[in-house]
N, C-alpha and C positions, 0 to 999 in steps of 0.2 A: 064744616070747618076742619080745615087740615090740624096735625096735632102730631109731632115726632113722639118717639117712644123708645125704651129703651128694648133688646130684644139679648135674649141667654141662645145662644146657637153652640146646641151637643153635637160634635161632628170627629168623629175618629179617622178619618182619612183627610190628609193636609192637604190634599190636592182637591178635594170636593170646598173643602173651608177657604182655601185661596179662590178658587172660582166664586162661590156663592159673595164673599167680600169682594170680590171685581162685580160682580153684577147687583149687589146692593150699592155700592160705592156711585157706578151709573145711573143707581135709579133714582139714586140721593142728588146727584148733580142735574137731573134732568127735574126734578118735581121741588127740590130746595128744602125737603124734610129733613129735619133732624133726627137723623135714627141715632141711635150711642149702640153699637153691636159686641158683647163680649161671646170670647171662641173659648168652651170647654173640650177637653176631647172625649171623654169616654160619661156616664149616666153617672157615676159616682162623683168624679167632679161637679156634675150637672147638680146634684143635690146635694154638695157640700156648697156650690156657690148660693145655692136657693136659703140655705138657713146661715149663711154668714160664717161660715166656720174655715176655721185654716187661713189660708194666704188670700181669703174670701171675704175677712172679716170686716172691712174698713167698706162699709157703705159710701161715702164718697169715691171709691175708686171703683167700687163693685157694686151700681146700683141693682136695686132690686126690679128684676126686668116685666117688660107690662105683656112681654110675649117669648114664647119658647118655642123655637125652632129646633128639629134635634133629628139626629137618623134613629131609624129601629134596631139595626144591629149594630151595637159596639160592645167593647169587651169590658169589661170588670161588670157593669151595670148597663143593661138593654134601655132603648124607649121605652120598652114595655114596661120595665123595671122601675122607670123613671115615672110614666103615666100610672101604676100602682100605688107607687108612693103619695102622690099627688092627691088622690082619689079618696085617699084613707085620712087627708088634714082638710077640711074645709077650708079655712084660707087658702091657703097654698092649693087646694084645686080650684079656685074661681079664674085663676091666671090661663088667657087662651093661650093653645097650644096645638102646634102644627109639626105633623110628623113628614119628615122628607127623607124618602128611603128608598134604595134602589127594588125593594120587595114589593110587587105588585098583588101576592098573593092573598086571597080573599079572608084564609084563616088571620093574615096579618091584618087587614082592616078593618074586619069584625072586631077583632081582639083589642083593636088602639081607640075604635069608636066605642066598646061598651068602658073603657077604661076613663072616656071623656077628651080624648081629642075632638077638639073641634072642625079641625081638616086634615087629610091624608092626600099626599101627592106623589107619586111614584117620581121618582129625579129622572129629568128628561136627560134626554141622550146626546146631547149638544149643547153648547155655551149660548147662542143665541133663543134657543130655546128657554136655559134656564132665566137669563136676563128676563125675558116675558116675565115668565112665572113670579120672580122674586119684584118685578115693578110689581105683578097686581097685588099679590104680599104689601108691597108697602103703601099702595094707592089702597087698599081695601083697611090697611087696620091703623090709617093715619086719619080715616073717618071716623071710626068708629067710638062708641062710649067705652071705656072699660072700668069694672071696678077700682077702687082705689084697695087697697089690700096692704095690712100692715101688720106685717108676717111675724110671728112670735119664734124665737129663737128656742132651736129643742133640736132634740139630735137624732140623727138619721134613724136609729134603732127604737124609738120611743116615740109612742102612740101619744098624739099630745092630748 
């Protein structure tokens, strides 16, 4: 059973977020799921919107997403940075998470799989390419079960 979901996409360059939203946008019109996609730009946004804080706050406008899409390197706060933090709240790491990143490097895959990524995809080098990519993205986790996860509010700096 198909199933939409809402998805947290960390992405610090506007031009990689504009594409990735033109080719979820087609994959939505082509398969008729409901994605709901909110664009952070940098890891520290990413986990201010994950615990509700700031201009984050108001769950009906900023649901809590069933999936995190995000790159590995942005500034203020890395994926990596982002996949850390995760890792260290048990709720908040059950949420799957895919890292899309122009680094193909091994130290970097290593690094995001022991962290608990659940997939790493190097960002392909062409738009029709990424289209692919982001339909199986959505044809693969519109199947699938996910936790229900009912995140407790606590602040980026504290261990909850």
């Amino acid at each position: 059973m198909k199933r939409g979901f809402t998805i947290l996409f960390a992405e610090d360059d506007e031009n990689d977020a504009v594409l990735f939203s033109r080719a979820l946008r087609e994959s939505v019109n082509e398969t008729g799921i409901k994605i709901d996609v909110h664009w952070v730009k940098d890891g520290t946004e990413a986990l201010e919107y994950l615990i509700g804080g700031g201009k984050f706050g108001n769950r009906d406008s900023h649901p809590f997403p069933n999936l995190i899409v995000m790159d590995l390197k942005m500034p203020r706060q890395t994926g990596i940075d982002v996949l850390r933090w995760l890792s260290r709240r048990e709720d908040y790491g059950r949420i799957p998470k895919i890292l899309l990143s122009g680094s193909g490097e091994e130290k970097d895959v290593e690094q995001a799989y022991r962290l608990g990524v659940n997939t790493y995809f190097q960002k392909p080098s062409g738009f029709e390419e990424l289209k692919v990519l982001v339909h199986h993205i959505v044809c693969y986790w519109s199947h699938t079960q996910r936790p229900k996860i009912a995140p407790r509010h606590v602040a980026m700096g504290v261990e909850p």
